[in-house]
C-alpha positions in Angstrom: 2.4 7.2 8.9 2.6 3.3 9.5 5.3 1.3 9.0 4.8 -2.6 8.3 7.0 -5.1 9.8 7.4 -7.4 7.7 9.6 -9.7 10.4 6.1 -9.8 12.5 4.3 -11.1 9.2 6.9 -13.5 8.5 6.0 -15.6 11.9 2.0 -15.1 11.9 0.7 -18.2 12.4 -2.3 -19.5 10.1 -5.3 -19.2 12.0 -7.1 -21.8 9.4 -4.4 -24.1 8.9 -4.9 -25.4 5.0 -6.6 -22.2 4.1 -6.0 -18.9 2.2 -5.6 -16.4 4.8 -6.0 -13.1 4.8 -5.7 -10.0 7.3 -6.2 -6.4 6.7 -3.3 -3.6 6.7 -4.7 -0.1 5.8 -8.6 0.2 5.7 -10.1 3.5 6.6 -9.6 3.4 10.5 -5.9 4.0 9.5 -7.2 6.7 7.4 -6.6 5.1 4.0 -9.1 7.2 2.0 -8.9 6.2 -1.5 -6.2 2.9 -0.7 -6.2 -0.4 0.7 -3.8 -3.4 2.1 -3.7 -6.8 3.3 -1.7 -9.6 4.2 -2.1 -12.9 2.8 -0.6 -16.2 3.3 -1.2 -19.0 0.6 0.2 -22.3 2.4 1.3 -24.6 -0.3 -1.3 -26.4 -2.6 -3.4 -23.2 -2.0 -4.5 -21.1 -4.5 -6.4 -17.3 -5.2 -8.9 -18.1 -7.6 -8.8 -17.0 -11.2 -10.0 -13.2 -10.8 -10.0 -9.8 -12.6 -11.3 -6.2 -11.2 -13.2 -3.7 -13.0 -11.6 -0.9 -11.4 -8.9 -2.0 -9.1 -5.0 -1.4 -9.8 -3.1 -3.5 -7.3 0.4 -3.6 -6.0 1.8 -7.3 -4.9 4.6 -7.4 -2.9 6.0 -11.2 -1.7 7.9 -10.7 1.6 8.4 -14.6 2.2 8.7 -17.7 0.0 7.2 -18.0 -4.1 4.0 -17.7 -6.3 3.3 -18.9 -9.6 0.9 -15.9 -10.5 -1.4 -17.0 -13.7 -1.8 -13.8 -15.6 -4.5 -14.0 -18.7 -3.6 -18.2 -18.9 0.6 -17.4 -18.7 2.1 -18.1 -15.6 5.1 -16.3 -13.6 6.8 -17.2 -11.0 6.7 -14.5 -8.8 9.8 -14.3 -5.9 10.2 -12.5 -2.7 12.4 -9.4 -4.1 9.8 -8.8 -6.7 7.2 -6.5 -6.9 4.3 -6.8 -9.3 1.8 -4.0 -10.6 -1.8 -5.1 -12.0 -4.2 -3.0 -14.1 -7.7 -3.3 -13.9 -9.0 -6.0 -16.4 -6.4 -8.4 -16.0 -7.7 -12.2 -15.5 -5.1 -13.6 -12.6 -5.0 -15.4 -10.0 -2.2 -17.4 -7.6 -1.2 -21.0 -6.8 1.9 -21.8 -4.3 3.0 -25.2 -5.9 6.6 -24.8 -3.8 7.0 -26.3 -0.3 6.6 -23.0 1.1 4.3 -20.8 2.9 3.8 -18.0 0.3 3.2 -14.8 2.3 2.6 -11.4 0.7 1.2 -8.0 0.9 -0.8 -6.4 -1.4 -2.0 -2.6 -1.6 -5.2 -1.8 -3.9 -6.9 1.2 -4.8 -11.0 0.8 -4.4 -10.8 -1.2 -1.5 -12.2 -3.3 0.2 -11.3 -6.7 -1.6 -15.0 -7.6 -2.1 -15.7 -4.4 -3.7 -13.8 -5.2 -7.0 -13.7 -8.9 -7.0 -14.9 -10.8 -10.0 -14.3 -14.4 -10.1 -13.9 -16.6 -13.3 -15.1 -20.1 -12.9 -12.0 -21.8 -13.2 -9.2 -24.5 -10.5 -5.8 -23.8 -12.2 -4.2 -25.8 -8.8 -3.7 -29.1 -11.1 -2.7 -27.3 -13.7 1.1 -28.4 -15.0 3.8 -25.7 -15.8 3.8 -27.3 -19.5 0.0 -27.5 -20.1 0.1 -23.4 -19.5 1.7 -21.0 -22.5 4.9 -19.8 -21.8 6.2 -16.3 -22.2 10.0 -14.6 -22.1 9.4 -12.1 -19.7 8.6 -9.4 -18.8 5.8 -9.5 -21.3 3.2 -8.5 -20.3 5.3 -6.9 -17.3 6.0 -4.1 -20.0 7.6 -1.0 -18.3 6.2 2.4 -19.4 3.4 0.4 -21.5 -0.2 0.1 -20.3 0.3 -3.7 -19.2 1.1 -5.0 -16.2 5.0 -3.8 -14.5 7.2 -6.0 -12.9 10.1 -4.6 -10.9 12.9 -5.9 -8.9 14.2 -4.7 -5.7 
């Protein structure tokens, strides 16, 4: 068993100030067989670039701070408290346009991250809240469909 401290997380210091950073938590030294995890903190103006993975379903999990998360060219602002799920095949990606560190974990099967990575040319950083479709949520967080789940907690 391990058990994540999210406190320790929460005062990591960015070795690469002004970069996406990224640190592993469960690879196969822990013996995660068929399941991955990392750490990432997205400093604002930063941004994960516009993605999708063939394979991978993915659990994020914001432990400090906010995310808009651009799902198939919606956005959502994702808040520590929230968990998201992701199905494989779903274009996303992040941007931290708050003030704040964003800081987050996020658990994957078919690790490692460059294993299932596809990346769609695209820089959604500049990108303003009105010149992106809106949705009510939670679609396409649909619980019990075969979309994407958002849950609270």
């Amino acid at each position: 068993m391990i058990v994540f401290d999210i406190r320790k997380y929460n005062e990591l210091k960015n070795p690469n100030p002004g970069q996406l950073y990224r640190t592993d938590l469960l690879t196969e030294e822990q013996d995660a067989k068929e399941l991955g995890g990392w750490f990432g903190l997205l400093e604002p103006g930063n941004e994960v670039p516009l993605h999708y993975h063939e394979r991978r379903e993915s659990i994020f999990i914001p432990i400090y701070g906010e995310v808009m998360m651009v799902l198939e060219g919606e956005e959502r602002l994702i808040k520590t408290g929230e968990v998201v799920f992701m199905p494989p095949m779903v274009k996303h990606g992040l941007v931290n346009r708050s003030d704040k560190d964003c800081r987050y974990f996020e658990f994957v099967t078919h690790p490692p991250l460059e294993a299932d990575f596809v990346r769609i040319p695209c820089n959604f950083k500049w990108v303003h809240a009105t010149d992106v479709r809106r949705v009510n949520w939670p679609v396409p967080f649909i619980i019990g469909g075969s979309s994407s789940h958002l849950f609270r907690v």
